[in-house]
C-alpha positions as CSV (number, residue, x, y, z in Angstrom):
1,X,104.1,112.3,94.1
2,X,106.8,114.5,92.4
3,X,105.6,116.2,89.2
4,X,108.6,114.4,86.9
5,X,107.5,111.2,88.2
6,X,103.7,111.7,87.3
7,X,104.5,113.2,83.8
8,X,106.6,109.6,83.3
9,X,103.3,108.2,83.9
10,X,101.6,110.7,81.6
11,X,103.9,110.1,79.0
12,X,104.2,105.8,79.3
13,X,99.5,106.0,79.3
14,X,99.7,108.4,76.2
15,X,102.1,105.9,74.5
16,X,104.9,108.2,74.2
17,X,108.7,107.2,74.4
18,X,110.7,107.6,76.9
19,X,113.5,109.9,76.5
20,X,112.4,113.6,77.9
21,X,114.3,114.8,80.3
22,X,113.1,116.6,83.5
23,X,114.2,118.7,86.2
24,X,112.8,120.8,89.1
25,X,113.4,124.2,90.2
26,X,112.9,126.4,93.1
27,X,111.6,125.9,96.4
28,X,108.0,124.5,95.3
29,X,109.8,121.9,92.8
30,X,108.2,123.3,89.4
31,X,108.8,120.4,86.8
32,X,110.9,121.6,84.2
33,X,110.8,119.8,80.4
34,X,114.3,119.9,78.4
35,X,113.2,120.0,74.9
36,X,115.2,119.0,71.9
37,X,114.6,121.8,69.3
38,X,113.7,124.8,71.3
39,X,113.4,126.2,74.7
40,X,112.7,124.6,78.3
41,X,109.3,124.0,79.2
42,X,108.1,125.0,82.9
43,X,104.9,123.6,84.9
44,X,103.1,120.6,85.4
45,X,99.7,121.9,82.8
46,X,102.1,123.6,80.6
47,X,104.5,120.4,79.8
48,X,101.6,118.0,80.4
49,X,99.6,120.0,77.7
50,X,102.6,119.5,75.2
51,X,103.2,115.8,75.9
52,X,99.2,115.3,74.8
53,X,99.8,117.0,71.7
54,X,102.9,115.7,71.0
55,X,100.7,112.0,71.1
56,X,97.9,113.4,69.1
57,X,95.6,112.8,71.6
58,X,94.2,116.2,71.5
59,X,90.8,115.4,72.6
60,X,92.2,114.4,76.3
61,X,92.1,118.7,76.5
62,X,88.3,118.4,75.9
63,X,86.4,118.2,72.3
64,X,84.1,121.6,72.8
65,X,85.2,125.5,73.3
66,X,83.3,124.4,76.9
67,X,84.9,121.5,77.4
68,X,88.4,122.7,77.5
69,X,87.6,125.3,79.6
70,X,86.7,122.9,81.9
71,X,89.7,121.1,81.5
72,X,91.9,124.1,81.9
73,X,89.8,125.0,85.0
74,X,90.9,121.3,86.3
75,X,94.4,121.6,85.3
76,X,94.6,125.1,87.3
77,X,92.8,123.3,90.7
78,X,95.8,120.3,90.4
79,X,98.2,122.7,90.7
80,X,96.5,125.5,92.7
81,X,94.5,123.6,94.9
82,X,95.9,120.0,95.3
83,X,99.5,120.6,95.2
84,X,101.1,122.2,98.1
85,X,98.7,121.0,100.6
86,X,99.4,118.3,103.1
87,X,97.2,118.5,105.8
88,X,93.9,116.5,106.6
89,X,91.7,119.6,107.1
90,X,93.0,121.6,103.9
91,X,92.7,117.6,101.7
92,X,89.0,116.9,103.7
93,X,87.7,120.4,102.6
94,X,89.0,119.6,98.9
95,X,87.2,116.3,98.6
96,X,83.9,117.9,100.2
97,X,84.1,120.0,97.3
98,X,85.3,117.8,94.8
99,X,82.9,114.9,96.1
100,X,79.6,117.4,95.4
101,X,81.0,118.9,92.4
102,X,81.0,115.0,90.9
103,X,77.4,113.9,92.2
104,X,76.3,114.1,88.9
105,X,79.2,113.8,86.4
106,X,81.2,110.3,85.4
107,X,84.6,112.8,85.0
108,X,85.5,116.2,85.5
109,X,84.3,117.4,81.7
110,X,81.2,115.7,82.5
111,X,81.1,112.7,80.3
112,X,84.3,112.7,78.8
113,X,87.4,111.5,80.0
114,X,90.0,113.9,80.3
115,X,94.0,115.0,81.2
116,X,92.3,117.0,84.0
117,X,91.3,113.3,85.3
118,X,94.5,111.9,84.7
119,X,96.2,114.4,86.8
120,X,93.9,114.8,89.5
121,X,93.9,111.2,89.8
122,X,97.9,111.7,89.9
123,X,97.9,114.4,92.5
124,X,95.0,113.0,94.6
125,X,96.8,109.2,94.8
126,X,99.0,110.5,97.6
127,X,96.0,111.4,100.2
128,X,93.1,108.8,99.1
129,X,95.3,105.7,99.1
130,X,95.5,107.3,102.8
131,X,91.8,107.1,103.6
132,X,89.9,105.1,105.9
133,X,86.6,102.8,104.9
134,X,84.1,105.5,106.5
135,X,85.8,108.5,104.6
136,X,85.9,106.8,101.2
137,X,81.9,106.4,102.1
138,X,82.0,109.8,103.1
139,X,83.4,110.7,99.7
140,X,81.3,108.4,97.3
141,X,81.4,110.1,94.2
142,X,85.0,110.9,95.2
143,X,85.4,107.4,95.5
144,X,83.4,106.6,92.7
145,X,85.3,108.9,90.2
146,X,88.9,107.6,91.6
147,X,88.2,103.8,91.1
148,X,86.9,104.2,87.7
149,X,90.0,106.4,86.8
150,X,92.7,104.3,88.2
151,X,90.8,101.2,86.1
152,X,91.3,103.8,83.5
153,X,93.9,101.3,80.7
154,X,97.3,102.5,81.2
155,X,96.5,105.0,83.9
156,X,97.6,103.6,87.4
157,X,100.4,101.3,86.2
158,X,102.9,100.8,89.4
159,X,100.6,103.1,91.4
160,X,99.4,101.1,94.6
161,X,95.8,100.1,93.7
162,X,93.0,102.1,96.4
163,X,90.6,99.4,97.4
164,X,86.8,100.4,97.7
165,X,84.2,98.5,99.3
166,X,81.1,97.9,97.3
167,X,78.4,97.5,99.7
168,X,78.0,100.4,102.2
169,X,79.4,99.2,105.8
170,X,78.4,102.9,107.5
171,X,74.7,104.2,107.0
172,X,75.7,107.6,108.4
173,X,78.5,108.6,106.6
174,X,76.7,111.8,105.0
């Protein structure tokens, strides 16, 4: 999904009005935010930063010192990480990593949801709406984690809905 797209989404879930205007530049497509009263913003963290603050909803960048570390952190994988890639090997590593990094957490932060879950969940969409039964199972807390965002209020909206199973169907998927 295009960054100017996703940060429509961002900015219809926070409750903002429409109205900002976006643009992409270079070869990589960095979004670019035309603001009103003052200069351009450039990247997907840095304008989706400003659109949570502009909705006072601060606490979506994490409530402790820690906590939006961890956020930050997220933010950086999204567009380091997740963005970019296309092929199977490069997206299976990433949710082997991403699926034992969640065994134990409800979100990213821990127990707080976060922007770092919104736009994971954005920039992940693309590959998990992809996957078969057997790898969601091989991904559980991937899985987990993605169904519980995208029932998020206001978060999927015209986003195609990823169907998980609730009963295992493969024993050996790990």
């Amino acid at each position: 999904m295009a960054s100017a797209a996703e940060l429509k989404l961002l900015e219809k879930s926070l409750g903002l009005s429409k109205g900002n205007k976006y643009s992409a530049q270079g070869e990589r497509q960095i979004p670019v935010l035309q603001t009103n009263n003052g200069p351009s913003l450039t990247g997907l963290t840095t304008i989706a930063t400003h659109l949570v603050k502009q909705a006072n909803k601060e606490y979506l960048l994490g409530s402790t010192a820690e906590e939006k570390a961890i956020v930050h952190q997220w933010l950086e994988y999204r567009v380091t990480r997740v963005d970019g890639h296309s092929n199977k090997e490069d997206i299976h590593t990433l949710l082997k990593d991403l699926n034992s990094y969640l065994e134990d957490k409800v979100y990213l932060t821990g127990n707080n949801f976060t922007l770092a879950d919104i736009l994971l969940y954005y920039g992940l969409h693309r590959f998990i709406v992809d996957l078969t039964v057997q790898e969601k199972e091989k991904y559980l807390n991937v899985s987990r984690w993605f169904c519980h965002i995208q029932h998020y209020p206001g978060i999927r909206q015209h986003l195609s809905s990823v169907v998980f199973i609730k009963n295992r169907l493969y024993t050996n998927s790990h």
